[in-house]
N, C-alpha and C positions, 0 to 999 in steps of 0.2 A: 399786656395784650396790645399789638397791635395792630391797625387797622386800613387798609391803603384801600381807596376808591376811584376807578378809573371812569369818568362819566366821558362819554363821546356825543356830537350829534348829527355822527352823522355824514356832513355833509363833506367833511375832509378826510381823506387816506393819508396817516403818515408814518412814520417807525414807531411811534409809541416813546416808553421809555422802562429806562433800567435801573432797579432800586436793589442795594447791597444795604446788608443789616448781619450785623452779629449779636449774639445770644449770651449771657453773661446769669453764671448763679448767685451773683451780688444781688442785693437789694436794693431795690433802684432810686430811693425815697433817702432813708436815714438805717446806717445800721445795729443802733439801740443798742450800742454796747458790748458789740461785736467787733471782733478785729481786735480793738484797744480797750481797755476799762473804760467807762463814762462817769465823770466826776460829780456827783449831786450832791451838791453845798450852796442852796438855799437854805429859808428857813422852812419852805415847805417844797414839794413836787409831784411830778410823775412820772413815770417810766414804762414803757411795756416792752415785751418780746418783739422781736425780728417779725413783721407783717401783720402782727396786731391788727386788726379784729380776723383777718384770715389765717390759716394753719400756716402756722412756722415751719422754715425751711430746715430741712433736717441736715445735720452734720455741722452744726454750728455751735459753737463756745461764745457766751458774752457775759460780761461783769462791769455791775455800777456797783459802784463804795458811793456811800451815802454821808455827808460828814457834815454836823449841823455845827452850831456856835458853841464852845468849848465850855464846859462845866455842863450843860444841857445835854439831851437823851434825844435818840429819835425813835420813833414811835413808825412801824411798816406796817401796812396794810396790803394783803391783797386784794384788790376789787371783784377779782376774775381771773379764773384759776381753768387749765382744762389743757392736760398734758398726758399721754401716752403712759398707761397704768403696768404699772410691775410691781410685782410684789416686794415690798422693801427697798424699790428705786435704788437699782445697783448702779454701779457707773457707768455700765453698760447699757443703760435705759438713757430714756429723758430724764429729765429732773432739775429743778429748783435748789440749792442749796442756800442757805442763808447764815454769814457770818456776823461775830459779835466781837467787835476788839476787844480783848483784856489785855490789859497790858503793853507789850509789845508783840500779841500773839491774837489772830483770826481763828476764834474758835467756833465751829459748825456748830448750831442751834436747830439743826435737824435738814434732813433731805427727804424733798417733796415730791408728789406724781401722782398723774390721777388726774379724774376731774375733785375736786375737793374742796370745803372751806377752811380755809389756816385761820388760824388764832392770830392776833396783831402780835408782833413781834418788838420787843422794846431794847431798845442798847441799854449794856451796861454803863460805857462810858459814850462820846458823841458820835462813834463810826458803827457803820455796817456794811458788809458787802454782802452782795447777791451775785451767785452764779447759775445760768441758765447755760444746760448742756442739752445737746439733743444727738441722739446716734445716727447713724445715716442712712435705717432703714426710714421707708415711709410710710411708719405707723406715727403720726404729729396728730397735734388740735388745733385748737386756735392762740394757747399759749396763754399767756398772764396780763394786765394791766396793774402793777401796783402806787402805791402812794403811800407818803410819808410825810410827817411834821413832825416838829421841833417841839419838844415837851422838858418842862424844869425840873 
């Protein structure tokens, strides 16, 4: 939002002035993992969706890999969940997916949607990825905030 306030008093007549502004459907702050993957390799953090605490922008793909200290697990929480419900979160829905490296292979450990509580999500070996997809109608929520730490 913005906000332009003209205050006058008065006492002088004069052209005024002239303000140009363009519109953009970036996010104006941070884009949480949109556009590019976001790399989270502490040993703990956070993360949330595109506008977090307000309803995410629909028609957006974003992905954190989460990659703790090598021989150690990480351990995903979501805090706060509340995404555009379909039955079985097709890919043509919103949706949450969350991967589990084995090996040399990102295997899905379920796909999310809905407002809902997820179960904490543990790695196999020290990576996870998370992908937040959203369609581009505008049925959105508020989206996700999760977290995660380094467990032995």
């Amino acid at each position: 939002i913005l906000t332009v306030r003209f205050v006058t008093d008065r006492s002088v007549t004069e052209a005024g002035f002239t303000a140009v502004y363009t519109t953009t459907d970036e996010h104006p702050v941070h884009q949480s993992g949109c556009g590019t993957p976001e790399l989270q390799n502490n040993a703990t953090g956070t993360f949330t969706s595109i506008n977090y605490p307000n309803n995410y922008i629909p028609g957006k793909t974003c992905e954190w890999e989460i990659v703790v200290e090598s021989g150690k697990k990480a351990r995903l929480v979501f805090d706060s969940f509340d995404l555009e419900a379909r039955l079985g979160c097709p890919a043509s829905n919103d949706y949450v997916e969350v991967f589990d490296n084995i090996g040399d292979n990102f295997v899905s450990t379920g796909r999310h949607c809905g407002s809902i509580t997820l179960a904490p999500v543990m790695s196999t070996n020290n990576t996870l990825k998370v992908v937040f997809a959203s369609d581009g109608d505008s049925n959105v929520g508020t989206g996700f905030s999760a977290s995660y730490t380094t467990v032995p």
